[in-house]
TIFIFI-403014 format. One line per field, with one value per residue (C-alpha): residue number from 0; x, y, z. Coordinates in steps of 0.1 Angstrom, whole numbers, m for minus. Layout:
N
num = c(NUM, ...)
xx = c(X, ...)
yy = c(Y, ...)
zz = c(Z, ...)
//
This chain:
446
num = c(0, 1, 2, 3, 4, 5, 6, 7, 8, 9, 10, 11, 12, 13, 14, 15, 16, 17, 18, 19, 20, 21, 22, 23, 24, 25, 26, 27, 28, 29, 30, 31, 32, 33, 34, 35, 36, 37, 38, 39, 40, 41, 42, 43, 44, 45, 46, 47, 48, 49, 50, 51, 52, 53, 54, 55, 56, 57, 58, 59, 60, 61, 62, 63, 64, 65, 66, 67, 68, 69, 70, 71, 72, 73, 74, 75, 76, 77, 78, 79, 80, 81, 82, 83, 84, 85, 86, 87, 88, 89, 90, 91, 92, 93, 94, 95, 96, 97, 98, 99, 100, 101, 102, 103, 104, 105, 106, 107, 108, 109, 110, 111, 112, 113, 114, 115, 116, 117, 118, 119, 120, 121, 122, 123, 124, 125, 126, 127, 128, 129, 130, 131, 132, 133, 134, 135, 136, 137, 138, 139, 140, 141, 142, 143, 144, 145, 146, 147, 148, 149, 150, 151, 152, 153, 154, 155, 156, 157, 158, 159, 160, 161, 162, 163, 164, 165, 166, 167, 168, 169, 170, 171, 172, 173, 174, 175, 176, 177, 178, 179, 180, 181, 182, 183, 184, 185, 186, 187, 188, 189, 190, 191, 192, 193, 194, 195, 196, 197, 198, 199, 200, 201, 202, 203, 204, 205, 206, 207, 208, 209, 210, 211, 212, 213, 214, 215, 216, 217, 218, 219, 220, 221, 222, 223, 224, 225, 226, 227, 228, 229, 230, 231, 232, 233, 234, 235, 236, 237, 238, 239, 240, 241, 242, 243, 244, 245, 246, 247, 248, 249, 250, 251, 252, 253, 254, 255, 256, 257, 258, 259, 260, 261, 262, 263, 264, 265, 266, 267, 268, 269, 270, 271, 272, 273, 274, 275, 276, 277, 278, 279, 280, 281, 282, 283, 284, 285, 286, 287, 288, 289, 290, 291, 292, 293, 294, 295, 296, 297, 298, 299, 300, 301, 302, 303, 304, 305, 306, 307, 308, 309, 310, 311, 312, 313, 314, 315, 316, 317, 318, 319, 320, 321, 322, 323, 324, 325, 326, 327, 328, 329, 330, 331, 332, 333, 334, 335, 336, 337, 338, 339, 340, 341, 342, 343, 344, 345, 346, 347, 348, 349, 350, 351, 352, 353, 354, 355, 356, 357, 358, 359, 360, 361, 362, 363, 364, 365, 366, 367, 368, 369, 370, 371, 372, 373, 374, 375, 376, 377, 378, 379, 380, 381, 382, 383, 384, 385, 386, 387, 388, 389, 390, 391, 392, 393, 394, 395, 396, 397, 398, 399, 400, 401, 402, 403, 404, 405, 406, 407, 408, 409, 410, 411, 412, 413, 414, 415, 416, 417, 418, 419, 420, 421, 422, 423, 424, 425, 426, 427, 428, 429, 430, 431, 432, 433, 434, 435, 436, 437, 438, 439, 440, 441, 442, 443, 444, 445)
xx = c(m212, m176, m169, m137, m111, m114, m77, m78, m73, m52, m35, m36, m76, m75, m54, m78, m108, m92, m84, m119, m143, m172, m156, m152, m174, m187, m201, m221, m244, m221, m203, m227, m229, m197, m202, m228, m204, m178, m203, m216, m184, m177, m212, m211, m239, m223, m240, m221, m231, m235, m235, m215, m230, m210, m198, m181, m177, m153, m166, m167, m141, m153, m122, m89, m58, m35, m7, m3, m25, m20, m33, m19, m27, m8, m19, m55, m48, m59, m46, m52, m35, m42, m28, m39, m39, m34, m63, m60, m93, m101, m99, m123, m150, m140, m138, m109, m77, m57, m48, m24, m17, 10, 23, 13, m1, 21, 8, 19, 31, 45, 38, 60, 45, 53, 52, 86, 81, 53, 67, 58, 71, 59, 76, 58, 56, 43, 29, 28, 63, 91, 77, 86, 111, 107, 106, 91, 90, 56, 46, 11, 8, 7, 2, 30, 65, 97, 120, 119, 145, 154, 148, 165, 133, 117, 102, 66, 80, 93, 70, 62, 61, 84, 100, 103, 108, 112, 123, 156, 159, 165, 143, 157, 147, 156, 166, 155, 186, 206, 206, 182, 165, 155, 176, 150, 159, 181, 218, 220, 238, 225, 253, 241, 204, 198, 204, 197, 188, 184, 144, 138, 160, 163, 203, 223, 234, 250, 247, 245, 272, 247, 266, 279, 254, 223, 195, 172, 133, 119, 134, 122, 137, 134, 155, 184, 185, 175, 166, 162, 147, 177, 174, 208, 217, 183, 178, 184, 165, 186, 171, 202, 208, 222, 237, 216, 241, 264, 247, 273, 260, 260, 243, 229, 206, 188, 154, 155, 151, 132, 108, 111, 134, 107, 94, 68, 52, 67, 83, 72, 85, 63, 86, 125, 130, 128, 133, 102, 99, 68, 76, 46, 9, 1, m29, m58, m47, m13, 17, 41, 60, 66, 102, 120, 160, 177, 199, 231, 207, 204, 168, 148, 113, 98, 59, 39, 8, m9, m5, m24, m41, m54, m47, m34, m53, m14, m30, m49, m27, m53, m52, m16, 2, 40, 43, 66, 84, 52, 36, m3, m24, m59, m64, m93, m98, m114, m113, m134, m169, m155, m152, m137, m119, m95, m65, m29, m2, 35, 68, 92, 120, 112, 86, 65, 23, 20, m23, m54, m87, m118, m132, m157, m174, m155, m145, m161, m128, m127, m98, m76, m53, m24, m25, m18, m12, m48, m60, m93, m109, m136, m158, m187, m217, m224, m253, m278, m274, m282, m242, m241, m209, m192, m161, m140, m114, m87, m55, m20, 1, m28, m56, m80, m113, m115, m149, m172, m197, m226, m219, m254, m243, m220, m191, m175, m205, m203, m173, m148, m125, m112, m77, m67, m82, m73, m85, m81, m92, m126, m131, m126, m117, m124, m101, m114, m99, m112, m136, m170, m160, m162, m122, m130, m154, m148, m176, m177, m189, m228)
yy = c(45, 34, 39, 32, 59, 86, 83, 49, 59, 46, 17, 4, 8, m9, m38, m45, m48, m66, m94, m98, m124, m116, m90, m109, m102, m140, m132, m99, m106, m113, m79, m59, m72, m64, m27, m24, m38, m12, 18, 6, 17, 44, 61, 46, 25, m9, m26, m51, m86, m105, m94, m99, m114, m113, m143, m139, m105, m99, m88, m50, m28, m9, 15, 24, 43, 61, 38, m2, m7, m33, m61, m87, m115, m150, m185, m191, m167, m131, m108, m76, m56, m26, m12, m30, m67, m90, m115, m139, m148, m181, m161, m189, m189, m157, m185, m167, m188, m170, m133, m120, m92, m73, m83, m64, m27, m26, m11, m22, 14, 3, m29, m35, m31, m65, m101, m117, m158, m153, m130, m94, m74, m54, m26, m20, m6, 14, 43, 70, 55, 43, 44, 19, m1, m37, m53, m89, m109, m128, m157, m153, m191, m195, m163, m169, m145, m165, m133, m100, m74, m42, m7, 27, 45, 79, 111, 119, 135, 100, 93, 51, 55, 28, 21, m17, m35, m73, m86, m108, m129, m102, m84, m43, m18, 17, 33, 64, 88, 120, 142, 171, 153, 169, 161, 127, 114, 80, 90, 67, 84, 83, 61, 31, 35, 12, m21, m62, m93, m128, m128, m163, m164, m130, m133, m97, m96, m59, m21, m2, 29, 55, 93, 110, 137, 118, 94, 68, 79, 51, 20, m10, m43, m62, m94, m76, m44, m27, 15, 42, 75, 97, 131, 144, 178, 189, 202, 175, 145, 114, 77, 56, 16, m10, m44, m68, m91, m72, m34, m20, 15, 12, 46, 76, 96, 132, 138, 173, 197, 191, 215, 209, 193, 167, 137, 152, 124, 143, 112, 83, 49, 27, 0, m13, m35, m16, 16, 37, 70, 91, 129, 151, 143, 128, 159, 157, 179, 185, 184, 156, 130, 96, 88, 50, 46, 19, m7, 23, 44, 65, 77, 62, 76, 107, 107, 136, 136, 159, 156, 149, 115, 139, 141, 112, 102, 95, 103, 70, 41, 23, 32, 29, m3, m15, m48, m65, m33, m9, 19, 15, 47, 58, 95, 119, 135, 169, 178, 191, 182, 146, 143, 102, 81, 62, 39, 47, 21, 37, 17, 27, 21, 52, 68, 66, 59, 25, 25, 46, 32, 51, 30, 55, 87, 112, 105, 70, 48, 28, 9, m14, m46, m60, m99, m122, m101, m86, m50, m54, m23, m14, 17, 37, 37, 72, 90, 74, 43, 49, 45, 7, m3, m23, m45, m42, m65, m54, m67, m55, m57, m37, m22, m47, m50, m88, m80, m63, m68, m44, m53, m47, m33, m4, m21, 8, 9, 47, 45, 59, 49, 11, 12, m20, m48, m83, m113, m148, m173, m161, m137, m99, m89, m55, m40, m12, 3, 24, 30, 10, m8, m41, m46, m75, m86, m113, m110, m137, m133, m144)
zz = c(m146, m158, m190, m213, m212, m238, m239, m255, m294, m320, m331, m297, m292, m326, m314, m286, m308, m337, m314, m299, m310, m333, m358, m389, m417, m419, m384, m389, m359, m329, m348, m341, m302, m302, m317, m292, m263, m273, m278, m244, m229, m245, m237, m201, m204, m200, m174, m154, m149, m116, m78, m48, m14, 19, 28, 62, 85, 115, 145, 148, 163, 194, 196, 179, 176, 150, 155, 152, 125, 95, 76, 56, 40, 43, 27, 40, 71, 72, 97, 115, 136, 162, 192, 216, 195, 166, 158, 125, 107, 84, 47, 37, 68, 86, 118, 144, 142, 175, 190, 206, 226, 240, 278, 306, 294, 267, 235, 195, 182, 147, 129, 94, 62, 44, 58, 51, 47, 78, 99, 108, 127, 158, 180, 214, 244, 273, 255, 286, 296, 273, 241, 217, 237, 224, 184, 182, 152, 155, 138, 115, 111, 148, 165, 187, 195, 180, 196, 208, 214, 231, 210, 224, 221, 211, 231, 219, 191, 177, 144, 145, 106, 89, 123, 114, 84, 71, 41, 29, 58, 83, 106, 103, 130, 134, 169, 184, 181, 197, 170, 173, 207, 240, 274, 279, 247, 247, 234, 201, 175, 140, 132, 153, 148, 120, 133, 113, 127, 118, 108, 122, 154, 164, 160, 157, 120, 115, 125, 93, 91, 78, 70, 99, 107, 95, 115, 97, 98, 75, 69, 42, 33, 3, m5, m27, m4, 24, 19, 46, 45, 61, 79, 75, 94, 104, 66, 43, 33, 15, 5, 13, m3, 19, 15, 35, 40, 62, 65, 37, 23, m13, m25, m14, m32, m23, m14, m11, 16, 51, 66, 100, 121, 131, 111, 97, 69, 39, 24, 25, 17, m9, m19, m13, m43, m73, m43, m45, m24, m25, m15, m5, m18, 17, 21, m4, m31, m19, m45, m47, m69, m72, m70, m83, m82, m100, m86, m82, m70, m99, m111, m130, m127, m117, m117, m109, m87, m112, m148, m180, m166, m139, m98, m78, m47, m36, 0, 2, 4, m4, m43, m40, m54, m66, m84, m113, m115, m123, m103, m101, m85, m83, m101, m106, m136, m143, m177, m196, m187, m177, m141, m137, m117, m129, m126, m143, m148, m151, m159, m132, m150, m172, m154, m185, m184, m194, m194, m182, m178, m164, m134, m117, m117, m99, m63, m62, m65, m32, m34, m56, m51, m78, m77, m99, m130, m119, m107, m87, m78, m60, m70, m63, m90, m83, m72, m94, m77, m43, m28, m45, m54, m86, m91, m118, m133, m153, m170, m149, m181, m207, m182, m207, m191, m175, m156, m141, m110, m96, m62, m49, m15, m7, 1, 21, 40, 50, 73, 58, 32, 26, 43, 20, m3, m6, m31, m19, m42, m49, m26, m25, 11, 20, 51, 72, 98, 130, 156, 149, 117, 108, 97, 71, 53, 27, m4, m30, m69, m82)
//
């Protein structure tokens, strides 16, 4: 059962309560349902109010792939994407709105993280053939390709990780290059592998100069810069700021040292505006850090997978989130005799904790979303509860405690892990990706 962070002491704690209804002396009644309240969470014995009930499904998936899967969420229109097509759902009624799907046996490889106005980007291809060898910037409103352009593509060893990127007006896509590649490999140099282009008419806008000796693995876009990941002389990994006006390098900073000569999902990329790299911690238990660089690419931040709020699930994008300039993750904590979920809140601009608030009993945090000044997380009620799941509401700014719903069902519906969560209006959309799933399915409050 969730329960108030034993962390929460001190002036702060007192703050909270002070400023809660019920807790003046005139009122000694609604004080001691308040004392209750608070004991209630600090015991974890709290029990939430009101259910969820599924209002709309999508259809299930009878196959999928490792590559061209996203999801997003734009106006009143949610979308999916796989390998082999993108379909857009009502967010309201779940009713199918269009699909589209690659020409001829083409396959969608990479798909870009963010939607820019409503655009995403796809790269595709003929998988047993040319690889990625096309980028189209479709339309989510309509379903419908406003351009598409040639891409020097990859061998096998080509990851599809970051390949495209929107953000800022322009669509930003990153060649396959010559460095370290074998004989069949397309001769791009590094130099001219990161290429811009007018996000709404497909225009050519620049080729970015990147440091001789380096190629762009990752690439993301945001409206005041666009960042690469850079493998620089087989060794060396950089995180180099562009100008996304006219593809003018404006800093580099190191990432440290490669460990093979292949992109091998050692850094990744979590946001472009404030730039956020995440370096190891893609393996359950694995080591890593959460890296932010100022606007001269200077850093800023350094947070640790594992420290004294416990270990980061950083290998779950799912309980991984950047907004208003903070860093919100999903950690286990094993200390003591406490075994929690939780979620932390850091400041990037120092790196510091900003909040902690247990969520779950250990390894029952599903998935969370930032919206609207709001964290909504999903989490398991733990064994005593047959696999039922609750949602909980909490304050982005504090980590306050806005609500909190026994869902009634298991949410995750023992699949596997929520690849993404979205609330629209509402309704709390859980996304699910893979063989046999059903990839949304929109639940409303009771």
């Amino acid at each position: 059962m969730a329960t108030r962070s034993t962390d929460d002491t001190g002036p702060q704690r007192d703050r909270r309560l002070s400023g809660r209804r019920g807790t003046r002396p005139l009122r000694p009644l609604l004080a001691a349902v308040t004392a209750l309240l608070v004991a209630g969470f600090a015991t974890g014995c709290f029990t939430p109010q009101g259910s969820l009930r599924v209002v709309w499904e999508a259809p299930v998936d009878s196959s999928a792939r490792d590559y061209g899967n996203g999801a997003w969420l734009v106006g009143d229109t949610l979308v999916r994407s796989r390998y082999d097509a993108v379909n857009a759902f009502d967010a309201g009624t779940g009713e199918s709105r269009w699909e589209y799907t690659p020409p001829a046996q083409e396959h969608i490889c990479a798909v870009s993280r963010r939607v820019a106005g409503s655009i995403v980007l796809i790269a595709r291809g003929s998988m047993a053939d040319a690889g990625c060898s096309t980028v189209a910037a479709l339309d989510l409103t309509t379903g419908h390709e406003r351009w598409h352009t040639p891409r020097a593509p990859g061998d096998l060893t080509e990851t599809f990780t970051d390949m495209v990127a929107a953000g800022g007006g322009i669509a930003v896509l990153r060649d396959a290059d010559d460095m370290w590649a074998l004989d069949t490999r397309p001769a791009v140099s590094g130099s001219k592998a990161l290429r811009a282009f007018d996000l709404r008419t497909g225009a050519p806008r620049w080729t970015a100069a990147v440091p001789e000796g380096c190629a762009p693995e990752q690439v993301a876009a945001g409206e005041r810069q666009v960042v690469a990941v850079l493998a620089c002389a087989r060794t060396e990994l950089r995180l180099a700021a562009f100008d996304p006006a006219d593809g003018r390098q404006r800093w580099t900073a190191p990432l440290g040292q490669r460990r093979t000569p292949v992109p091998d999902g050692q850094v990744t990329l979590r946001s472009a505006e404030p730039a956020v790299v995440q370096t190891g911690g893609t393996a359950e238990g694995q080591p890593g850090a959460f890296l932010a660089f100022g606007a001269e690419g200077q850093a800023t931040g350094r947070i640790e997978t594992t420290g004294a709020y416990g270990m980061v699930q950083a290998h779950t994008s799912s309980l991984v989130a950047v907004a208003d300039g903070r860093l919100y993750l999903g950690a286990e904590s094993r200390e003591r005799e406490a075994y929690r979920d939780r979620v932390v809140a850091f400041d990037l601009a120092s790196g510091s904790q900003v909040w902690l608030e247990d969520v779950a009993v250990a390894g029952g945090l599903r998935a969370l979303d930032v919206t609207g000044g709001r964290v909504t997380v999903i989490a398991d009620r733990g064994p005593r509860h047959d696999g039922l799941d609750e949602l909980r509401v909490l304050d982005a700014a504090t980590g306050d405690e806005k609500e909190s719903i026994e869902a009634g069902l298991d949410v995750d519906r023992a699949q596997g892990g929520l690849a993404d969560l979205f609330v629209y209006e509402k309704l709390v959309v859980a996304v699910r990706q893979g063989s046999g799933v059903l990839p949304f399915s929109a639940y409303a409050r009771e």
